[in-house]
Residue frames relative to the residue before (quaternion, step in Angstrom):
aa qw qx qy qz dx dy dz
X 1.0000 0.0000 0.0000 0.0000 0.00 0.00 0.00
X 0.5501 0.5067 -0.3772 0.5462 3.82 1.02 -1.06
X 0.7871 0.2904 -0.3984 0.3707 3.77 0.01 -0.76
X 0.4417 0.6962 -0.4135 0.3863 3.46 0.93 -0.33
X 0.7389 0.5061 -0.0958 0.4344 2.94 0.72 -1.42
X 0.6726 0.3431 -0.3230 0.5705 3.71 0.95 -0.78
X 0.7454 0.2955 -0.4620 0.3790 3.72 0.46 -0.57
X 0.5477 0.5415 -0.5879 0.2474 3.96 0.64 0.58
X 0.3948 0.7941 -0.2699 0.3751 2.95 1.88 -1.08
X 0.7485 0.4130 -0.0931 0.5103 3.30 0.47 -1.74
X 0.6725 0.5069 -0.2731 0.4651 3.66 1.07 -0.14
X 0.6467 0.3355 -0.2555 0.6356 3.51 1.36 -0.33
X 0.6590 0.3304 -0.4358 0.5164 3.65 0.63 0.18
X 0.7755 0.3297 -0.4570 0.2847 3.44 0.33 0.12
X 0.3173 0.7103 -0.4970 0.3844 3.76 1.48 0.35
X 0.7101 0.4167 -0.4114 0.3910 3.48 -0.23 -1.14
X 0.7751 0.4580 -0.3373 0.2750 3.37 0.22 -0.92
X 0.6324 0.4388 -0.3221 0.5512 3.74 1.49 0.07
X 0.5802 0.4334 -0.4413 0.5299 3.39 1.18 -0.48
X 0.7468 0.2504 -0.5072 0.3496 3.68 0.41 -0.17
X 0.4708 0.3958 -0.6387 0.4623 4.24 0.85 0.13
X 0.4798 0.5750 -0.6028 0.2753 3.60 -0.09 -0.38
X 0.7824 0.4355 -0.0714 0.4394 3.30 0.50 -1.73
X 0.6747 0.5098 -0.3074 0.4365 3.58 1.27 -0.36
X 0.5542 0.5651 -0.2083 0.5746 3.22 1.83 -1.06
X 0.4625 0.4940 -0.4350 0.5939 4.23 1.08 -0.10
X 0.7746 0.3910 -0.3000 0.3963 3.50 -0.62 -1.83
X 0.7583 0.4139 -0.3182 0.3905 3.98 0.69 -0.87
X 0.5387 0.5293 -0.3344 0.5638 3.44 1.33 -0.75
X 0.7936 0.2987 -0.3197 0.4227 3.66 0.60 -0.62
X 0.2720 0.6177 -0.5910 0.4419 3.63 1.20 0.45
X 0.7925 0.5001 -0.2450 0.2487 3.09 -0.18 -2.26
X 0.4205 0.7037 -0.3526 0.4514 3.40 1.49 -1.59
X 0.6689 0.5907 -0.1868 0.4107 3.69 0.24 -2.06
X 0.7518 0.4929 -0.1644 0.4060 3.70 0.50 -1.95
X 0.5820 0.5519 -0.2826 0.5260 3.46 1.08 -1.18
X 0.8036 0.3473 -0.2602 0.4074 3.94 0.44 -1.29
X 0.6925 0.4252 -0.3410 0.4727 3.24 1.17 0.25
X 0.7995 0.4114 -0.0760 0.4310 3.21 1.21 -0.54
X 0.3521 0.8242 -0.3849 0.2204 3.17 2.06 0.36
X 0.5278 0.5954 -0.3759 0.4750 3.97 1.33 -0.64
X 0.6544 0.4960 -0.5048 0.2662 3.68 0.63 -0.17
X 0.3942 -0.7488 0.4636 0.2628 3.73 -0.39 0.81
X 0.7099 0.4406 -0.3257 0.4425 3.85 1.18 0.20
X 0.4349 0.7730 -0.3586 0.2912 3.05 1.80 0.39
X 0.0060 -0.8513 0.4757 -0.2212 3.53 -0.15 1.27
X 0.5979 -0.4732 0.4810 0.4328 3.72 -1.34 0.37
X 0.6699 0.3958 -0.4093 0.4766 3.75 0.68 -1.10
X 0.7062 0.4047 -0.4476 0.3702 3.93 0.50 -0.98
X 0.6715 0.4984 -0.4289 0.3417 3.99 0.87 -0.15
X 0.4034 0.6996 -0.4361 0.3971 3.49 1.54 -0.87
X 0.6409 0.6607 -0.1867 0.3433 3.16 0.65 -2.06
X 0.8015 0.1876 -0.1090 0.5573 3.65 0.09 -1.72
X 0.8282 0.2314 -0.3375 0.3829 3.98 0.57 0.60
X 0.3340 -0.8331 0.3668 0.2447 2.94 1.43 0.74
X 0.3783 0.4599 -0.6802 0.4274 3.37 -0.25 1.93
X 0.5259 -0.5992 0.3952 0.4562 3.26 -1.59 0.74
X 0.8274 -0.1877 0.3512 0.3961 3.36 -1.38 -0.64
X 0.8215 0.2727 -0.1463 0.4790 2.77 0.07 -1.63
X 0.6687 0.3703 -0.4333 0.4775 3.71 0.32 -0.43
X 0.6152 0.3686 -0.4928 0.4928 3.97 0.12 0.16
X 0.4121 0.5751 -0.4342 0.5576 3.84 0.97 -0.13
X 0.8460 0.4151 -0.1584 0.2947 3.21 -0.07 -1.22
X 0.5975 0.5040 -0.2271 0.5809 3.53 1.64 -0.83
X 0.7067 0.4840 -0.3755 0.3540 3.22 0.24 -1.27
X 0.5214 0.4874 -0.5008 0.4896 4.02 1.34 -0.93
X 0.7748 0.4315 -0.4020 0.2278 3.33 -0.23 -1.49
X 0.6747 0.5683 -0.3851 0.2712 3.58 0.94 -0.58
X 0.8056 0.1689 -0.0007 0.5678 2.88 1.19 -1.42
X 0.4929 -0.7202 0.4052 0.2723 3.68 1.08 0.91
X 0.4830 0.4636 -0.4162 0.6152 3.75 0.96 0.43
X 0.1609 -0.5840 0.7555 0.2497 3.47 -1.84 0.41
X 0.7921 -0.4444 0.3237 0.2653 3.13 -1.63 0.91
X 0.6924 0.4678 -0.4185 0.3557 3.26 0.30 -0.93
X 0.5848 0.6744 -0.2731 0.3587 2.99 1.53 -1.10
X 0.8524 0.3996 -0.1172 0.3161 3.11 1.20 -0.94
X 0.4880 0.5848 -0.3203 0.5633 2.90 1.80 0.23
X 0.5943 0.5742 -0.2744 0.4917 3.47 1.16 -0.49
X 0.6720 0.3958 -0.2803 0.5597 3.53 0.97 -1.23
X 0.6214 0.4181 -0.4603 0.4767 4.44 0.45 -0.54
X 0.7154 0.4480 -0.3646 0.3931 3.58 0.62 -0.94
X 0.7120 0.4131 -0.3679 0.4326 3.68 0.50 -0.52
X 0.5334 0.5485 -0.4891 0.4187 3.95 1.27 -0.82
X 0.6731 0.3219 -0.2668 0.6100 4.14 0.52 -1.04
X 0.5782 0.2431 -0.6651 0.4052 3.56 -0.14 0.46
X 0.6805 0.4431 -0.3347 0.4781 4.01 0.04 -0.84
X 0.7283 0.3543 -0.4267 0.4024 3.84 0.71 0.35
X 0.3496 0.7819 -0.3251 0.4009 3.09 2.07 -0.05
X 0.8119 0.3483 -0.0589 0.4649 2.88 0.93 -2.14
X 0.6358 0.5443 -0.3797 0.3940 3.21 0.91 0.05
X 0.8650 0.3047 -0.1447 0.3716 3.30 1.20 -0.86
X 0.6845 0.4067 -0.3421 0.4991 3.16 1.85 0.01
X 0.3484 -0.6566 0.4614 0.4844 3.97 -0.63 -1.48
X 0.1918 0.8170 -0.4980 0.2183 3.23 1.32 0.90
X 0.5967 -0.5851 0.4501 0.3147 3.29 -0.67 1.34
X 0.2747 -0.8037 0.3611 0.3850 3.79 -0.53 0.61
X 0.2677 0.5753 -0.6326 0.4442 3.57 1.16 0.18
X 0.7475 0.3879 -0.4043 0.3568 3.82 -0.71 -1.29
X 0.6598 0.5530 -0.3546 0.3650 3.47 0.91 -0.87
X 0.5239 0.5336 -0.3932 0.5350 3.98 1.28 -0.66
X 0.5784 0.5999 -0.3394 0.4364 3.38 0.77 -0.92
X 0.8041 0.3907 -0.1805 0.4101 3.60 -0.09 -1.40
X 0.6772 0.4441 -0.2641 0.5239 3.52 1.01 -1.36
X 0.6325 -0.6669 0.2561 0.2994 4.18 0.90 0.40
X 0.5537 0.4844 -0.4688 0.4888 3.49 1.55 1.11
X 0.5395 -0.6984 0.4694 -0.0272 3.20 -1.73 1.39
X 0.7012 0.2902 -0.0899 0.6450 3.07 2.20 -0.33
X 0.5072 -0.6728 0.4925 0.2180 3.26 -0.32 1.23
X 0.6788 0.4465 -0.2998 0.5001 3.64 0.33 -1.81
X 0.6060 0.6261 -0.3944 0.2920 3.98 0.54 -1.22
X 0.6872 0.5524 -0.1742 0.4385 2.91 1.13 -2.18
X 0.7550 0.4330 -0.2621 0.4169 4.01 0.64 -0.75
X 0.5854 0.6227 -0.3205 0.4085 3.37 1.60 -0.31
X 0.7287 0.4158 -0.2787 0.4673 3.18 1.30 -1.22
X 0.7628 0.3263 -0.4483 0.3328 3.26 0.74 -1.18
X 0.3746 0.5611 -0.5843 0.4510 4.37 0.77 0.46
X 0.6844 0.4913 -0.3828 0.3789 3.79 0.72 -0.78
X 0.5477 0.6610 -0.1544 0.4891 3.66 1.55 -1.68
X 0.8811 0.3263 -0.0918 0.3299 3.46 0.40 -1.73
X 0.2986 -0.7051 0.5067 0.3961 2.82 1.23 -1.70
X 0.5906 0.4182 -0.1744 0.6677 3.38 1.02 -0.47
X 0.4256 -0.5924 0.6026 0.3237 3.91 -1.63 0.11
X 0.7199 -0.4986 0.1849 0.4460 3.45 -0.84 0.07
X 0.6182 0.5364 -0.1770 0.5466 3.14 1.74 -1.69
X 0.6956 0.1275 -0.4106 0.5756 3.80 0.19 0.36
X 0.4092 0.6137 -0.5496 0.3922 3.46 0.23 0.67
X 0.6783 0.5238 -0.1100 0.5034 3.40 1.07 -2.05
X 0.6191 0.4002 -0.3255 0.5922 3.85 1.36 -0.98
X 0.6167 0.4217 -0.4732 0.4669 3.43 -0.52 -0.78
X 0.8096 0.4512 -0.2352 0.2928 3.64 -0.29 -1.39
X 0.7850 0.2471 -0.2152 0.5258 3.79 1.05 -1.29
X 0.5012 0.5842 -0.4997 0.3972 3.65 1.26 0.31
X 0.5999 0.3730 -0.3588 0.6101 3.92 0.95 -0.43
């Protein structure tokens, strides 16, 4: 009965403390979440440059950021950067080179590869199709 007792004991004292990283590991994951949507145009934005400015390794901010939001990062940084490019082209006439620029790619050829990977389409029959309707 005594051990019974110490290993429930030891079972209710060691919840709180994961239910509260649980809950600490959200609010920071949803900072970063925040940092990323505001900070997707920076072209040095990276897992190593977030590790860095929230001080977790790599791989464990890798590892959170899926579980929170079932996406890996790259993924998401790719999908915010390619939605505002395609609202770029749709809503301004910014040359789409400037637009790779603005939307945080440094390579033009990169920027047309992914969004053809992202879109299916290239950017420039993206921009036709889209400002011809």
């Amino acid at each position: 009965l005594e051990f019974r007792c110490t290993e429930m004991l030891r079972d209710l004292t060691g919840r709180p403390p994961a239910l509260r990283d649980s809950r600490s590991n959200r609010v920071q994951m949803l900072a970063i979440r925040q940092y990323i949507d505001e900070n997707y145009a920076n072209p040095d934005l990276s897992l190593k440059y977030l590790s860095d400015k929230f001080q977790l390794s790599d791989k464990y901010l890798s590892k959170l950021f899926k579980e929170e939001f079932g996406e890996n990062f790259i993924d998401y940084l790719i999908r915010i950067r390619i939605e505002n490019a395609k609202r770029l082209m749709m809503e301004t006439d910014m040359p789409i080179r400037d637009i790779s620029g603005e939307v945080g790619y440094t390579n033009y050829i990169s920027f047309n590869r992914c969004f053809k990977n992202v879109v299916g389409l290239s950017p420039r029959d993206f921009r036709n199709i889209n400002v011809a309707n």
